[in-house]
C-alpha positions in Angstrom: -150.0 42.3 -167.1 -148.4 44.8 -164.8 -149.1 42.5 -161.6 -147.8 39.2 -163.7 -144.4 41.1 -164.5 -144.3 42.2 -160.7 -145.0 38.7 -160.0 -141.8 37.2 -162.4 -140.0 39.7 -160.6 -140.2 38.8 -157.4 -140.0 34.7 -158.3 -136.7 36.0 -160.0 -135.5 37.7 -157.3 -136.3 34.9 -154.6 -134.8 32.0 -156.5 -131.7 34.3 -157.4 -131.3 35.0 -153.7 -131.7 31.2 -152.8 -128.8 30.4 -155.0 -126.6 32.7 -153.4 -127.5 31.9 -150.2 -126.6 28.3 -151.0 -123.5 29.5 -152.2 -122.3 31.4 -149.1 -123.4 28.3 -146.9 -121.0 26.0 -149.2 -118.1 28.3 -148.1 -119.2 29.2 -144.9 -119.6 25.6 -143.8 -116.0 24.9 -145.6 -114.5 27.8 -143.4 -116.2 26.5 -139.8 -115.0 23.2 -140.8 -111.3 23.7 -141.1 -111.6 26.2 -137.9 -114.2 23.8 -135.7 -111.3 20.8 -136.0 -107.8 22.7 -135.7 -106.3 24.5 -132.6 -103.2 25.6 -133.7 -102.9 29.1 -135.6 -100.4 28.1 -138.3 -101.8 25.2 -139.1 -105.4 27.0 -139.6 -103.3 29.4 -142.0 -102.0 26.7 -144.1 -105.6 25.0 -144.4 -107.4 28.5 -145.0 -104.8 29.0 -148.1 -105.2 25.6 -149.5 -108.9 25.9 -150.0 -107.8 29.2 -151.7 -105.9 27.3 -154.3 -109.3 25.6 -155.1 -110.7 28.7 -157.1 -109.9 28.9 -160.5 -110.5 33.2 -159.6 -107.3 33.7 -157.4 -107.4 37.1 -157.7 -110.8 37.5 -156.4 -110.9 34.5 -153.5 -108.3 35.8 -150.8 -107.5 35.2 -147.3 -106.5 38.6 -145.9 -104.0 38.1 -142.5 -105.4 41.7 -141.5 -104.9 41.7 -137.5 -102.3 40.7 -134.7 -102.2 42.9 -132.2 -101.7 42.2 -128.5 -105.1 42.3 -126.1 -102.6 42.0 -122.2 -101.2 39.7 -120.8 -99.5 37.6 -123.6 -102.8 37.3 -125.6 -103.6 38.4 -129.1 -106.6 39.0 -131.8 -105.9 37.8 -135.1 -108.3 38.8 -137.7 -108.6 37.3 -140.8 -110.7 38.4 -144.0 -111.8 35.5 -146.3 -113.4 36.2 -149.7 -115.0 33.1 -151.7 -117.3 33.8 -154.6 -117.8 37.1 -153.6 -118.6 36.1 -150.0 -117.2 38.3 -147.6 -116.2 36.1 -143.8 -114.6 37.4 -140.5 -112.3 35.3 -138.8 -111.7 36.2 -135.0 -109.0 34.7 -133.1 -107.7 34.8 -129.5 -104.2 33.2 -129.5 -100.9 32.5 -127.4 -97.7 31.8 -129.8 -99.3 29.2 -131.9 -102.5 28.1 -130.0 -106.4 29.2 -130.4 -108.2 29.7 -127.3 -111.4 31.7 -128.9 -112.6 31.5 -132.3 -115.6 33.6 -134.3 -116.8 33.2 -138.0 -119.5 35.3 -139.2 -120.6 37.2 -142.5 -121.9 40.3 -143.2 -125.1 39.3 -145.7 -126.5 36.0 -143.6 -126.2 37.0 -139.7 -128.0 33.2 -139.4 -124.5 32.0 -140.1 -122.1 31.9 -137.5 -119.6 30.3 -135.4 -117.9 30.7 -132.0 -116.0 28.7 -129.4 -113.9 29.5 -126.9 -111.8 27.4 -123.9 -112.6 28.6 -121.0 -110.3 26.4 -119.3 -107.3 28.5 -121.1 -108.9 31.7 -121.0 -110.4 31.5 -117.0 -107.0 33.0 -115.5 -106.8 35.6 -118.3 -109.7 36.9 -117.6 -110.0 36.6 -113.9 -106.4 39.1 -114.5 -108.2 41.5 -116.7 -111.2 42.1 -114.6 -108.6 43.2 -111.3 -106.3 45.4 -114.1 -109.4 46.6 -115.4 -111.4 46.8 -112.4 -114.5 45.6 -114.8 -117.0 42.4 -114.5 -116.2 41.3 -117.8 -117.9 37.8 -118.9 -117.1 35.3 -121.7 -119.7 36.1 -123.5 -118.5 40.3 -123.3 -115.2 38.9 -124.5 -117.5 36.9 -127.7 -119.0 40.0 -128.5 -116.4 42.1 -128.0 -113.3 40.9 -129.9 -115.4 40.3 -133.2 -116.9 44.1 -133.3 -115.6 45.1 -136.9 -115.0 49.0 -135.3 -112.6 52.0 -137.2 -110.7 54.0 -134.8 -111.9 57.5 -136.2 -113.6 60.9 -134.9 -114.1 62.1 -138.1 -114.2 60.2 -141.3 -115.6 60.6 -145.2 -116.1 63.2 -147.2 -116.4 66.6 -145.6 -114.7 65.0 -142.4 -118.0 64.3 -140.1 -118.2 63.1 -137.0 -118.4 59.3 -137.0 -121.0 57.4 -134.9 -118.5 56.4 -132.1 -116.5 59.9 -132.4 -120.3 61.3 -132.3 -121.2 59.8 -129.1 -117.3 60.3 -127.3 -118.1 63.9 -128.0 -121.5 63.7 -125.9 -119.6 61.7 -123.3 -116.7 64.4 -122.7 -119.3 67.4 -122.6 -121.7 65.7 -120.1 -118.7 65.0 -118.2 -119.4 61.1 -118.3 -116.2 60.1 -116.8 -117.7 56.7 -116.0 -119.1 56.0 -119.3 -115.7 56.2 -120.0 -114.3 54.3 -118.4 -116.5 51.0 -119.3 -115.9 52.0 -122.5 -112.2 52.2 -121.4 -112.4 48.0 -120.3 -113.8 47.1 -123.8 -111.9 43.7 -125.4 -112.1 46.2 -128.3 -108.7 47.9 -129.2 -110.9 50.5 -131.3 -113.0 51.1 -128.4 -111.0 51.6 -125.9 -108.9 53.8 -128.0 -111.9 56.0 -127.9 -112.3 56.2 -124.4 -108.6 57.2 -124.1 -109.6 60.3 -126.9 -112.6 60.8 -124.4 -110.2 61.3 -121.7 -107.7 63.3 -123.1 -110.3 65.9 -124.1 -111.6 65.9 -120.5 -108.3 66.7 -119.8 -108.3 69.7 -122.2 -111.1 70.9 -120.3 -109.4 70.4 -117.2 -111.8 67.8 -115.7 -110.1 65.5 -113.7 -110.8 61.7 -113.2 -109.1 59.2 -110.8 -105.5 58.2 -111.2 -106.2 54.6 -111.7 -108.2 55.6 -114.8 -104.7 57.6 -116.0 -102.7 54.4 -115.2 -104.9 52.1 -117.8 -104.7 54.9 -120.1 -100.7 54.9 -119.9 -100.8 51.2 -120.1 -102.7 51.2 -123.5 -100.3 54.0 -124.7 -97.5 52.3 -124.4 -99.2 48.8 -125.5 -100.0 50.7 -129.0 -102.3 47.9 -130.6 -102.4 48.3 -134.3 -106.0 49.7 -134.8 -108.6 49.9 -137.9 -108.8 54.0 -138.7 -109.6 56.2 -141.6 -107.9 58.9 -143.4 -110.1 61.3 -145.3 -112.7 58.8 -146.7 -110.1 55.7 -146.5 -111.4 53.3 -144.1 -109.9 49.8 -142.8 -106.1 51.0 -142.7 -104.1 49.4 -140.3 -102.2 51.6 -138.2 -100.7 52.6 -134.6 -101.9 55.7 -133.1 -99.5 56.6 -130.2 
């Protein structure tokens, strides 16, 4: 009896999952639709709300216009946060006033659905000047992976304030001295990321360990850049804030 209710269970469970998964596909496949076929950001916008308008739930189906922040050299990252049915999607964007060059969709529950394109026509000369600012050998793939990593800005964060698991390994870096480490960490598309390095290298400088100059100028030029960053405070994740 015991093995026939164990076996219900899992027949339950399995069609139950099924049905969800159809149900996330349905939205996903809406969502790469609308953002396979249009280059232009507020056109995208205007589509992304109108399939909003489509659920009876508005309360609980949202698009969420969560980032714009500048990534050099008159580039930005939008992110947006879509909700349907309960399905959670991340929209990344690379624009230029009004036009897409790089798009990502993906969703946290079903990693097998995805989406990215980029131009690499459009984006060639931005990052051919990235690599010389940066000194770095980034690739169009690094830039991919990169702009769609969903990271909080944060040393310490939840309750009892630990250390995070970026702020955990920033912390090895500085006391082994890793300037290098650094310093690729420093040439990340990621504004979180490199906003770690630039902690990192502060605290070297606490411990009076110096590093090359050119590594101080990138670190004056993100300063005074400022990109709006993810962070926590206390056990508050995703705010949306500038740091310097």
């Amino acid at each position: 009896m015991k093995k026939l209710f164990l076996l219900l269970t899992f027949f339950l469970v399995s069609e139950n999952y099924a049905q969800t998964e159809v149900e996330a596909e349905k939205n996903f496949q809406k969502i790469k639709e609308i953002l396979s076929s249009e280059n232009d950001f507020g056109k995208l916008k205007s589509k992304l709300d109108s399939v909003k308008l489509t659920f009876k739930d508005q309360r609980n189906n949202f698009v969420d216009y969560y980032l714009n922040r500048s990534i050099d050299f008159g580039l930005d990252h939008n992110r947006i946060r879509v909700q349907f049915d309960t399905w959670q999607y991340q929209i990344d964007l690379i624009t230029k006033n009004d036009s897409i060059y790089l798009k990502s969709l993906k969703t946290e529950y079903f990693k097998k659905y995805s989406f990215e394109n980029l131009n690499k026509n459009a984006l060639k000369d931005y990052l051919e000047k990235r690599n010389l600012f940066y000194k770095s050998n980034k690739t169009y793939k690094d830039l991919l992976k990169e702009i769609s990593l969903d990271e909080i800005f944060a040393m310490y964060c939840g309750d009892g304030s630990p250390y995070t698991k970026e702020g955990l390994k920033i912390k090895k870096l500085v006391e082994n001295g890793n300037v290098e480490k650094l310093k690729k960490i420093l040439s990340s598309f990621n504004c979180e990321r490199q906003s770690f390095a630039v902690l990192g290298f502060n605290l070297l400088t606490e411990k009076k360990v110096d590093y090359p100059k050119e590594y101080k100028k990138l670190i004056k030029h993100l300063k005074e850049r400022n990109s709006e960053l993810q962070i926590c405070s206390g056990c508050i994740t995703g705010l949306i804030e500038k740091v310097y």
